[in-house]
PyMOL commands that place a pseudoatom at each C-alpha (Angstrom):
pseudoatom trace, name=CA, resn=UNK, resi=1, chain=A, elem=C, hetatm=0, pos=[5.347, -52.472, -22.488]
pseudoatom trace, name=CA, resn=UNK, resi=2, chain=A, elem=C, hetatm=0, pos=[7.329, -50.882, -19.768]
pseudoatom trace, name=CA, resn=UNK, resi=3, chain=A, elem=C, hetatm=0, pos=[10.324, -50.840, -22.210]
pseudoatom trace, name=CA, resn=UNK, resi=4, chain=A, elem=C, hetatm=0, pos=[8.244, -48.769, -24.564]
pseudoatom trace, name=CA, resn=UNK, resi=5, chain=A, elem=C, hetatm=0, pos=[6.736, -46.031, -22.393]
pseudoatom trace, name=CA, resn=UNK, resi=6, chain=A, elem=C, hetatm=0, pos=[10.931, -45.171, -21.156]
pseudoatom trace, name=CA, resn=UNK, resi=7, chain=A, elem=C, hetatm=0, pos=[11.713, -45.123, -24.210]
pseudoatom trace, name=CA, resn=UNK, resi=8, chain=A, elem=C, hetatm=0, pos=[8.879, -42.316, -25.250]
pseudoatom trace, name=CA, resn=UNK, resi=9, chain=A, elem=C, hetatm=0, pos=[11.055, -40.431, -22.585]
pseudoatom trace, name=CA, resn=UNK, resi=10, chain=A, elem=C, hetatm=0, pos=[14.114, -40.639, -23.392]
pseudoatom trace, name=CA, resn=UNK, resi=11, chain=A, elem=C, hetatm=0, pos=[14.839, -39.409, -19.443]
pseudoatom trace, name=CA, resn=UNK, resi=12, chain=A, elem=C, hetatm=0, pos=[17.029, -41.316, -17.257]
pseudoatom trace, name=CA, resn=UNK, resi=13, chain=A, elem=C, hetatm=0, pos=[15.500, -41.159, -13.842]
pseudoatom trace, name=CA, resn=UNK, resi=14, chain=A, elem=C, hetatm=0, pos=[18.900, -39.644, -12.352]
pseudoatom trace, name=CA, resn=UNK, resi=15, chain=A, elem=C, hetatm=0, pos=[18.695, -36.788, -14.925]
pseudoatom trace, name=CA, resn=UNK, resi=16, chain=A, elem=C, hetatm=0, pos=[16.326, -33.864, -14.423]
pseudoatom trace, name=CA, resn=UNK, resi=17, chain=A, elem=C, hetatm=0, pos=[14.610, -32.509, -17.587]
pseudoatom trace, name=CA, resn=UNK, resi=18, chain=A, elem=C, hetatm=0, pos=[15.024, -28.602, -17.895]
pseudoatom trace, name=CA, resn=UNK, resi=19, chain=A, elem=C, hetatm=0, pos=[11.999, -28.522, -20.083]
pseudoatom trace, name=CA, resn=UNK, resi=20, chain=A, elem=C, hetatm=0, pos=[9.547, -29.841, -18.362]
pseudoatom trace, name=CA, resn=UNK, resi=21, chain=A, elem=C, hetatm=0, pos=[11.271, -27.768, -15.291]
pseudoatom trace, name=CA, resn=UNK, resi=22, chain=A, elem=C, hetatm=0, pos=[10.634, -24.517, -17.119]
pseudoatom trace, name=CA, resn=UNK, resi=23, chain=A, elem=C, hetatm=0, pos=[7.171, -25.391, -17.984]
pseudoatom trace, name=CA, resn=UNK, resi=24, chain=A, elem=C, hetatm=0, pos=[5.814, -25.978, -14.672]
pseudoatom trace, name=CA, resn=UNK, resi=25, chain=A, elem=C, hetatm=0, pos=[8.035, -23.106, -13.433]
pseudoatom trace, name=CA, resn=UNK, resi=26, chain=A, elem=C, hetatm=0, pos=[5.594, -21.310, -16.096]
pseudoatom trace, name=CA, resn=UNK, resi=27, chain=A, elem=C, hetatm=0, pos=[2.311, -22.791, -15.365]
pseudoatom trace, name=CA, resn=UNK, resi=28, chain=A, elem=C, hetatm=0, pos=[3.507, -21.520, -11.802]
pseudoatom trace, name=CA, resn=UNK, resi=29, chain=A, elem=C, hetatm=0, pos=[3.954, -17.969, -12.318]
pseudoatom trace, name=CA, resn=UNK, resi=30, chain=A, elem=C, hetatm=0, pos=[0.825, -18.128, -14.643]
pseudoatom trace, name=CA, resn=UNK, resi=31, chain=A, elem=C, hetatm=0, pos=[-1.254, -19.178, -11.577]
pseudoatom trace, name=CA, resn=UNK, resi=32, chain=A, elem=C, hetatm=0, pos=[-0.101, -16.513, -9.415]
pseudoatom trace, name=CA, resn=UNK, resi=33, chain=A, elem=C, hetatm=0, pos=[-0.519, -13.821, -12.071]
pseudoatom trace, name=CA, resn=UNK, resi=34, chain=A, elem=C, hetatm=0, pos=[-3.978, -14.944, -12.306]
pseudoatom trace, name=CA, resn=UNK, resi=35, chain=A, elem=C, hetatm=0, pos=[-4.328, -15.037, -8.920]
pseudoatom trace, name=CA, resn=UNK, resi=36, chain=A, elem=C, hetatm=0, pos=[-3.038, -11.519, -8.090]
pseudoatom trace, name=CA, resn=UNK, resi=37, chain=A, elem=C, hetatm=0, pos=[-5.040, -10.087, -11.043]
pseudoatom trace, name=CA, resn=UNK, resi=38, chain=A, elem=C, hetatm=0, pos=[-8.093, -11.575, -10.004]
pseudoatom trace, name=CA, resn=UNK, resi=39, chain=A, elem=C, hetatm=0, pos=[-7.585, -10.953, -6.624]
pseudoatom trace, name=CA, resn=UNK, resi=40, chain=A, elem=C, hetatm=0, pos=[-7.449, -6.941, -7.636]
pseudoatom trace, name=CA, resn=UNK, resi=41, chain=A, elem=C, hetatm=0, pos=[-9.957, -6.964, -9.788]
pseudoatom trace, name=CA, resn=UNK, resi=42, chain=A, elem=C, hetatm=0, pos=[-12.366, -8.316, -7.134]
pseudoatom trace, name=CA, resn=UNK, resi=43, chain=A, elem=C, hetatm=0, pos=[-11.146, -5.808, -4.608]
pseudoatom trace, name=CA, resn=UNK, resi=44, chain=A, elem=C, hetatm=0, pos=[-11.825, -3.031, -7.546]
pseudoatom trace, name=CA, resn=UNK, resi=45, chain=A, elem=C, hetatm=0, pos=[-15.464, -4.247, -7.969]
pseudoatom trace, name=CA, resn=UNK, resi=46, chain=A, elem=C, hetatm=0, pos=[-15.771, -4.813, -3.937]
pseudoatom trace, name=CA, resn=UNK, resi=47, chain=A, elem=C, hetatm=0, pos=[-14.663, -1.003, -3.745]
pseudoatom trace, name=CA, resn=UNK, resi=48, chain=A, elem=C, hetatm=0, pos=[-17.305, 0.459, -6.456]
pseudoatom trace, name=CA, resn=UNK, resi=49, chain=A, elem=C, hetatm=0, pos=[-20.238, -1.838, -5.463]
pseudoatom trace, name=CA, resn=UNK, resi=50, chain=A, elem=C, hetatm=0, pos=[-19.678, -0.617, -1.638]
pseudoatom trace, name=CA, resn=UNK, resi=51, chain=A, elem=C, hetatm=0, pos=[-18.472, 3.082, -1.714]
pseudoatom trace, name=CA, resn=UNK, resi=52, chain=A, elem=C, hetatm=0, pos=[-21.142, 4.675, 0.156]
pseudoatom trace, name=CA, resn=UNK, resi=53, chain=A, elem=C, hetatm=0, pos=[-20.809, 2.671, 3.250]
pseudoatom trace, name=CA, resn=UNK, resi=54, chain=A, elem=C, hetatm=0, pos=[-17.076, 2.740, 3.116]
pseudoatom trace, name=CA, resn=UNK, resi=55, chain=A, elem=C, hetatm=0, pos=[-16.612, 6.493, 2.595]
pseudoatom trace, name=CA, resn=UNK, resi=56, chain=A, elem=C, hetatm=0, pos=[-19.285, 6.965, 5.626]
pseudoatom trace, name=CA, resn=UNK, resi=57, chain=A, elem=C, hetatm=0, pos=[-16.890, 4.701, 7.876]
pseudoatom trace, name=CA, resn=UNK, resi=58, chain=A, elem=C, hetatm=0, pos=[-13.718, 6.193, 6.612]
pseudoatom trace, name=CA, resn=UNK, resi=59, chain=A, elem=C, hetatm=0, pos=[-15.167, 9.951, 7.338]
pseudoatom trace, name=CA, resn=UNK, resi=60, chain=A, elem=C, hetatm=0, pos=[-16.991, 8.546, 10.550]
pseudoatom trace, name=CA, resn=UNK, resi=61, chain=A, elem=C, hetatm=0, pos=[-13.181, 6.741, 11.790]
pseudoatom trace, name=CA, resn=UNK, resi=62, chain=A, elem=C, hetatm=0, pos=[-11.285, 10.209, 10.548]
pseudoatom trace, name=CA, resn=UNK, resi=63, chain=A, elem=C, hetatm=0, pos=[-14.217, 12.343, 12.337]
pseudoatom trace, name=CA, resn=UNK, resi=64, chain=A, elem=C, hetatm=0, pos=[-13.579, 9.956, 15.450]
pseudoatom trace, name=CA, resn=UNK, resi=65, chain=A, elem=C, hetatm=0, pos=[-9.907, 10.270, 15.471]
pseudoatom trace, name=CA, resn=UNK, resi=66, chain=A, elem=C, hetatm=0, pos=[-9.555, 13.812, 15.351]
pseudoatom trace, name=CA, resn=UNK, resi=67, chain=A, elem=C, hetatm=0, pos=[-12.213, 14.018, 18.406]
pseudoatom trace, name=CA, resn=UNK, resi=68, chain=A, elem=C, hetatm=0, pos=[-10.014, 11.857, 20.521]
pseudoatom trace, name=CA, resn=UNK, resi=69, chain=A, elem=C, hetatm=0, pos=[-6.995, 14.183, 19.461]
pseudoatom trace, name=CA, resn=UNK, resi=70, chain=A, elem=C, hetatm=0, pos=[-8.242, 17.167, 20.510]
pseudoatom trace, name=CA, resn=UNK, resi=71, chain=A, elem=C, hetatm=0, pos=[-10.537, 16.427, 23.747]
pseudoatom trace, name=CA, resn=UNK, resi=72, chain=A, elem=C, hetatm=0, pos=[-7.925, 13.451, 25.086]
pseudoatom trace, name=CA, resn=UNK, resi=73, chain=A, elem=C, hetatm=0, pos=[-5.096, 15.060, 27.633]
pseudoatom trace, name=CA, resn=UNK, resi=74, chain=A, elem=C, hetatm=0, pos=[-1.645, 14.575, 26.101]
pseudoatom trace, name=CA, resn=UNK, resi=75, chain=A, elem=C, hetatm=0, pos=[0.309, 11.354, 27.119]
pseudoatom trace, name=CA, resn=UNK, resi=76, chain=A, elem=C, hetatm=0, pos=[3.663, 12.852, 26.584]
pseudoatom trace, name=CA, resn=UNK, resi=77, chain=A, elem=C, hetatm=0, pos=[5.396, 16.065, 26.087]
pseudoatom trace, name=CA, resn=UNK, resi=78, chain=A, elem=C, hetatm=0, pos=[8.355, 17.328, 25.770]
pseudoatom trace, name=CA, resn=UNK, resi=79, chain=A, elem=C, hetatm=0, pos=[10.209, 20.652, 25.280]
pseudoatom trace, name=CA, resn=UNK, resi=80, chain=A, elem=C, hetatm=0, pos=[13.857, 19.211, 25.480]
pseudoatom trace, name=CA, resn=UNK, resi=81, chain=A, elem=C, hetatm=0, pos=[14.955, 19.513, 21.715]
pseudoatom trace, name=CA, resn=UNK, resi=82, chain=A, elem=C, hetatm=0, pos=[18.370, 18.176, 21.095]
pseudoatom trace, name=CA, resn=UNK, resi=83, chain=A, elem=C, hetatm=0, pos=[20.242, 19.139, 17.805]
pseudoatom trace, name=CA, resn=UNK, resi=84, chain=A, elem=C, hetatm=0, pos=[22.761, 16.818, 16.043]
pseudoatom trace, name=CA, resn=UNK, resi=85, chain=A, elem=C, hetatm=0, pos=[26.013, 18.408, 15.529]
pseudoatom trace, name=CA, resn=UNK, resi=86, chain=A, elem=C, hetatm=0, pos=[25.315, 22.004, 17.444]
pseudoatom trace, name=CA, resn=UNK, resi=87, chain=A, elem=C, hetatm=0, pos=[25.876, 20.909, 20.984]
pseudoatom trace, name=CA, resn=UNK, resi=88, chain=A, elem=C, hetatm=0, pos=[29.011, 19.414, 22.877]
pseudoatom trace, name=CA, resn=UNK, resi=89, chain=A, elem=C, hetatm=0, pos=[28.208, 16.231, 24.582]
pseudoatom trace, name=CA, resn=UNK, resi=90, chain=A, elem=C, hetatm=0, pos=[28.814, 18.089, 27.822]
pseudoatom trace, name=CA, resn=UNK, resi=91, chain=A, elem=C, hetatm=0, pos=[25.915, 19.943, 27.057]
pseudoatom trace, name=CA, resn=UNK, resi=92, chain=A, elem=C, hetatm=0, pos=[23.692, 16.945, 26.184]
pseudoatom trace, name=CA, resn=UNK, resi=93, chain=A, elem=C, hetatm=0, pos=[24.317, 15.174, 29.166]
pseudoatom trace, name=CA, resn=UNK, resi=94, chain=A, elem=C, hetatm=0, pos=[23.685, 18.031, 31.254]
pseudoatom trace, name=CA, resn=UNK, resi=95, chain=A, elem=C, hetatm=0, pos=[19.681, 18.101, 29.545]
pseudoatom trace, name=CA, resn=UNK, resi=96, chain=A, elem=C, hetatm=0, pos=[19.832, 14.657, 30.260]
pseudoatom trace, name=CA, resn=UNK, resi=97, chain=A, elem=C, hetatm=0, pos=[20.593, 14.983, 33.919]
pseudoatom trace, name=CA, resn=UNK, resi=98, chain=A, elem=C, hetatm=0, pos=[17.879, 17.899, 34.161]
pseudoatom trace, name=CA, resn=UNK, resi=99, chain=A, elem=C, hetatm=0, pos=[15.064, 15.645, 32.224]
pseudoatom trace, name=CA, resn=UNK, resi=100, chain=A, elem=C, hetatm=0, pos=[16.041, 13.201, 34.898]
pseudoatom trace, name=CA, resn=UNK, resi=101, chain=A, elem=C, hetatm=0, pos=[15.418, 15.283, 37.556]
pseudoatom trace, name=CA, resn=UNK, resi=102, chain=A, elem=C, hetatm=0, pos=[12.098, 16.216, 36.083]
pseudoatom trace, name=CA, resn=UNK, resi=103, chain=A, elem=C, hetatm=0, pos=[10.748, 12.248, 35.705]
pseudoatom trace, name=CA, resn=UNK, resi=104, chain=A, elem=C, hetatm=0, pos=[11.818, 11.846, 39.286]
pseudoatom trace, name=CA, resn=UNK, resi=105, chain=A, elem=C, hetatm=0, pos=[10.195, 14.538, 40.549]
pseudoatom trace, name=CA, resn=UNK, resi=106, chain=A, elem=C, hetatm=0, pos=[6.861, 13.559, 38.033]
pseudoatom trace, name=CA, resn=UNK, resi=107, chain=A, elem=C, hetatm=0, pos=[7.136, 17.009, 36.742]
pseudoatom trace, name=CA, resn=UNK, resi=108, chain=A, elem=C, hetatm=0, pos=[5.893, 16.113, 33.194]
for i in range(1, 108): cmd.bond("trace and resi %d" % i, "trace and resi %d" % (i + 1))
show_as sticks, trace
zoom trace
């Protein structure tokens, strides 16, 4: 009986069949297209069954955002602007030095 069912095969067990390979290599890539297709097709549906309550909360977090942009002190500014190219290095260093000064000093 076992005789039979190798020969059915026609594999050794030290040989690796390309066919079978390429088939489950197949049934592989089949999964995940089905996967990733149903996966935006669910988000699709998700987004038209729920579009009032997620256009309120995306104009409700854009609303919020520009509110804390405008009533919030800055964190950081700067008026040192240094050009690539148009200034020797002398130059550069010298801002440097100066912007120095100005974080020691907490001059912001």
């Amino acid at each position: 009986m076992s005789e039979n069912t190798s020969n059915n095969k026609n594999v050794r067990d030290d040989e690796i069949d390309l066919l079978d390979l390429f088939r489950r290599m197949g049934k592989t890539l089949s999964r995940w297209a089905n996967a990733i297709g149903r996966a935006v097709l669910i988000s699709i549906v998700f987004l038209l069954r729920r579009w009032l309550p997620l256009t309120i909360s995306v104009i409700l977090g854009v609303g919020a955002s520009y509110l804390l942009k405008y009533t919030s002190p800055p964190s950081y500014q700067s008026d040192l602007i240094i050009k690539p190219n148009s200034v020797t290095t002398a130059e550069v260093s010298e801002k440097i030095k100066k912007l120095q000064g100005y974080v020691l000093e907490k001059n912001y």
